[in-house]
N, C-alpha and C positions, 0 to 999 in steps of 0.2 A: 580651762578651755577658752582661747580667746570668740569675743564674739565676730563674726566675721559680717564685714560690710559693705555694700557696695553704697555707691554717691552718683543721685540722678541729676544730673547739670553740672556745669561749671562753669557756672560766674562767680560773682564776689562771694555768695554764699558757699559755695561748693568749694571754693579754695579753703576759704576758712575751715572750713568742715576736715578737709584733710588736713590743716596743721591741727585743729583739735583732737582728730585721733592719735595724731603724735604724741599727743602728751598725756594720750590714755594705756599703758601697755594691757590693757584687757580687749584692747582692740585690734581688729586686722584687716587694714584695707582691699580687700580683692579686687573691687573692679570700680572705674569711672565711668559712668554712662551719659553719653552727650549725643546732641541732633547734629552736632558738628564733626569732619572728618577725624576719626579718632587717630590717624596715623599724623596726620597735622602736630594735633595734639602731646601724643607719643616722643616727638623730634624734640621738642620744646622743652619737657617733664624729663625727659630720661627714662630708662627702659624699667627702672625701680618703681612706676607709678604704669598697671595698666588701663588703660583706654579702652570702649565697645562703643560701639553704635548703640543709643536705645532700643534699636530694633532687635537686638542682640540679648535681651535681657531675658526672656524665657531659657536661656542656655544654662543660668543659674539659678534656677531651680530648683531646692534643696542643698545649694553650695552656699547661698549669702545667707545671715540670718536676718539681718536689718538692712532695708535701704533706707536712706537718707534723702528725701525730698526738695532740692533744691533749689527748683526753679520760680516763677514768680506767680504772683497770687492772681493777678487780673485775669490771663488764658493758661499759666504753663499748667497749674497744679490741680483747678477742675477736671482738667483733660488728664492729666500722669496718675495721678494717686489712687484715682479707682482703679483705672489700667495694672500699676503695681499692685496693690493693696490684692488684687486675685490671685497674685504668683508670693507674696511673698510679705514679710511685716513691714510696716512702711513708718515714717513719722516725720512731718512737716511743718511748717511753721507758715500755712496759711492765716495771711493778715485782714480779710476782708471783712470786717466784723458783721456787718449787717447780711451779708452771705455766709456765715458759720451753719446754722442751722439746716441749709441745702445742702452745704458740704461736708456737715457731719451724717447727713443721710443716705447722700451717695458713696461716700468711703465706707460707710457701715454694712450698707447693702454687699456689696463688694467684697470686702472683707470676711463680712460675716458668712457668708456663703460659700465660703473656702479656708473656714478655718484659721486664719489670719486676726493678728492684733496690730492696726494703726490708729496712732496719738496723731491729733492733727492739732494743727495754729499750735506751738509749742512759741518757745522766741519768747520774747520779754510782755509784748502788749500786740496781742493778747498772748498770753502764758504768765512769767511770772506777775505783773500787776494785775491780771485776773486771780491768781490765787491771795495777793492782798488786798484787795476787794472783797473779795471772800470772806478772809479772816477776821477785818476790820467791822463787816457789815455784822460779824456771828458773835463779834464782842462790843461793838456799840450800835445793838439794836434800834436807840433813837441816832440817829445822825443824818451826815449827809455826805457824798464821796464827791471827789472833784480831782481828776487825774488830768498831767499837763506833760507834753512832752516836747522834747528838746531843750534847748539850739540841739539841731543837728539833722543829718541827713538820713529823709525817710527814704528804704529801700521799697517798701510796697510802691508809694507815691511816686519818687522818681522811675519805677519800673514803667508805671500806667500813662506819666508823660513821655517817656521813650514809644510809645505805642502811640499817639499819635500823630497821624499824617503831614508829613509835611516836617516831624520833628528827627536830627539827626542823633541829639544828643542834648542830655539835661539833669538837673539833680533839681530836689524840693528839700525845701530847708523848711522844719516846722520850728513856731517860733514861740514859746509863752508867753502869756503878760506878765510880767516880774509884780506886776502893781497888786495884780488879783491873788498872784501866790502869796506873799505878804499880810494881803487881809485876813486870808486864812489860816497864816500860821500865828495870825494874834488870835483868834476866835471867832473872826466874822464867819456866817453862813449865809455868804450871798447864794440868788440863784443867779445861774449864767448862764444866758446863750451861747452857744455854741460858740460863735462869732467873736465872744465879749475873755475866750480863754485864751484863743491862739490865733495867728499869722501864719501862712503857707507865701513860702519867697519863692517862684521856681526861675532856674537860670535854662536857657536852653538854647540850643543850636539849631537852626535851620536851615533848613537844606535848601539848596542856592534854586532860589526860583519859588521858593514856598511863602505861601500868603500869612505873613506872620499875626495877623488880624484874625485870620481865622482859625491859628493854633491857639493865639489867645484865648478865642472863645471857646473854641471845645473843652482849653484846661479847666477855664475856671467855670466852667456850666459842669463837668464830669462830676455827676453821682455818686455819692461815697466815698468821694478825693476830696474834692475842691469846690464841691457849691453847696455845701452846709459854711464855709469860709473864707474872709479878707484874704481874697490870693492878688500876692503880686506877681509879673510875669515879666523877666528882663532878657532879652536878645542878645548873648554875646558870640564870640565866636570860640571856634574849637580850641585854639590856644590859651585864651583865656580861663575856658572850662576846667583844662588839663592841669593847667597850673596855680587856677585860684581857689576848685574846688573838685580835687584830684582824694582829696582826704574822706570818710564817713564819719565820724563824729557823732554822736547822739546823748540820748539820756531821758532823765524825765521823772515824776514825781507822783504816787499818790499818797493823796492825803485823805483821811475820813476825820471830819470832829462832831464831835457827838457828848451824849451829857447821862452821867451814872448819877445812882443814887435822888439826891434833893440839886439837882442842878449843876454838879460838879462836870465842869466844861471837859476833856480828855481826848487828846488827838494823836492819831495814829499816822507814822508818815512813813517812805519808804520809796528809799530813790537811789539811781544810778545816775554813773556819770563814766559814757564808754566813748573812749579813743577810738575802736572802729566799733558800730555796730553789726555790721556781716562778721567781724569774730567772732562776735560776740553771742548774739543770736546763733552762731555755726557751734558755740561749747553748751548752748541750751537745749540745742537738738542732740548732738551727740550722749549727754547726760540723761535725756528721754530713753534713746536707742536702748540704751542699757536698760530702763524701764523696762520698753516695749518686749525686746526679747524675754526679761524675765516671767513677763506676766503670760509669754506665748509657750511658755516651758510648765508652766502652771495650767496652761488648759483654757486658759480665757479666749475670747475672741472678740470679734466686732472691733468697731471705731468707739475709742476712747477721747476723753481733754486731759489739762493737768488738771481738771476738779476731782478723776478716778484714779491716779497717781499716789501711792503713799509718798512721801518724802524718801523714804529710806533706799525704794527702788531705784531711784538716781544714784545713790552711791558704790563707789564697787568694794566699798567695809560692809563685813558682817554683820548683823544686828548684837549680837553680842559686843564690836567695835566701836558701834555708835554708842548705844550705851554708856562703854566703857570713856570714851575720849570726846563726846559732842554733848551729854545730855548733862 
C-alpha cells in the first residue's frame, strides 16, 4: 500500500520533496499545500500535480498519511506543524537549533493529544550529523566534536535574511576555516570560538529606497544567525543574484577525535558534499515520512528526533533485506 502524502509549501524545499517521492514508488503524492493561489500554481505544474490552499487541509483528514513540512524555520514551521501535527502525521526539518526544545514541546503537545507521530528538524544538521555526534560521542567517550559546514548555501539563514525589512532578496554562504579543519584532522584538539570555525558571506538585494545600513545591522546583530559570527554583508542587485548565486550548494564535516585505551589518538569523521542542499534535505525528510507513518501504524504517538528513529525504518526493505544485502 503506497504511503500517501501531502507537501506544506512550495519553495525550494517542497519542489525537491516532490522530485524525491519520484524516485520513491512506495509513495503517493495527493496533495500540495501553499498560502499562494493554488490555481496559479496548478497552470504552471500541469494537472498531474494537485494544488490546495492550506486552508484546505483539514479536507484530508484520514486520506494523507504524512505531510511533509516544508516551509521555513524562522515563522513558517512554529506556526504550521502544531497546526498539522492535530490533523495528521507530520515531519519537518526545523533548523533552529537553539529553539529545538520549544519546538519539540509544542509539536508534542499537539501531536500527542490527537494521536499523531511527528519527527521534526530531520535534514542533515540538525538530523544526520546529530545522529553522528551521537555515535561518535557513544564510542569516544574522551574526546571532543567540532562540526563545520559548508561552502555552501544555508536555507535556514538565507530564509531569516529574506525576512528582513527593507530586504528583496538574498542568500548566506557559510564558510569553514580550511586551516582549523586540518589541525584536527592531524590530532589537534583546539578549543574554538564560535567565530574562530566559520564565516557567514551574505549577498542581498535591496529594495529600492531601503536603508542598506540598517539591513546591515539587523543581519549581523540576529540571534542565532549571525551575531554569534564574522558576517560579511555585500549589496548586489537582482541580476546578479540570479545569475551568480542562482545554484544551493552545501556540505559540511563532523569530526570527533578522541583517545582509547593508553592514549591511542582515533578520529571519527563524516561528511557530505551536496550540489543542491533543498534536494537534499527534501530526500531526508521523505526517508523520515516513511519512518513517521511506520511508527503511527505501530501505535506510537507524540513528537519524535532522529535520536528515536531506528535506521531500518527509513528503509522501504524488510528487515530480513537489510540483513540480508547491507549488514
Amino acid at each position: 500500500m503506497a504511503i500517501k502524502v501531502g507537501i506544506v509549501g512550495y519553495g525550494n524545499l517542497g519542489k525537491g520533496v516532490q522530485q524525491a517521492i519520484a524516485q520513491n514508488p512506495d509513495f503517493e503524492l495527493v496533495a500540495i499545500f501553499t498560502r499562494r493561489e493554488p490555481d496559479q500554481l496548478a497552470s504552471l505544474q500541469g494537472e498531474e500535480v494537485k494544488f490546495e490552499h492550506i486552508s484546505a487541509a483539514d479536507a484530508y483528514i484520514g486520506v494523507i498519511d504524512v505531510m511533509i513540512m516544508c516551509g521555513g524555520s524562522a515563522t513558517d514551521l512554529p506556526e504550521q506543524t502544531p497546526v498539522m501535527a492535530r490533523m495528521f502525521n507530520t515531519v519537518d526539518s526545523f533548523d533552529k537549533h537553539a529553539k529545538i526544545p520549544e519546538f519539540f514541546d509544542a509539536v508534542d503537545a499537539a501531536a500527542r493529544e490527537n494521536g499523531k507521530v511527528s519527527v521534526i528538524s530531520t535534514g542533515w544538521d540538525p538530523g544526520l550529523f546529530s545522529l553522528n555526534r551521537l555515535l561518535a560521542q557513544s564510542i569516544l567517550p574522551e574526546g571532543t566534536d567540532y562540526t563545520f559546514w559548508g561552502k555552501g548555501v544555508s536555507q535556514g539563514h538565507s530564509d531569516a535574511i529574506r525576512r528582513v525589512p527593507g530586504v528583496k532578496g538574498g542568500v548566506q554562504y557559510t564558510i569553514p576555516v580550511q586551516e582549523v579543519i586540518e589541525r584536527i584532522r592531524s590530532g589537534e584538539t583546539p578549543e574554538l570560538a564560535t567565530r574562530e570555525k566559520h564565516l557567514r558571506e551574505c549577498y542581498v538585494v535591496a529594495e529600492e529606497g531601503a536603508n542598506q545600513e540598517e539591513i546591515r545591522a539587523a543581519i549581523v546583530s540576529m540571534p542565532n544567525y549571525f551575531s554569534d559570527y564574522d558576517t560579511t554583508v555585500n549589496f548586489i542587485s537582482e541580476e546578479e543574484l540570479r545569475k551568480e548565486h542562482g545554484e544551493m550548494p552545501h556540505g559540511g564535516f563532523v569530526i570527533r577525535s578522541g583517545i582509547t585505551g593508553q592514549g591511542k589518538r582515533q578520529i571519527i569523521e563524516f561528511g557530505l558534499k551536496l550540489d543542491s542542499n533543498p534536494e537534499f534535505t527534501a530526500s531526508v525528510l521523505v526517508a523520515y515520512a516513511r519512518a513517521v507513518v511506520r511508527m503511527s501504524r505501530e501505535g506510537l504517538k507524540g513528537a519524535k528526533t532522529v535520536f528515536d528513529v531506528p535506521f531500518s525504518y527509513l528503509s522501504p526493505k524488510s528487515a530480513e533485506e537489510l540483513r540480508r544485502d547491507l549488514l
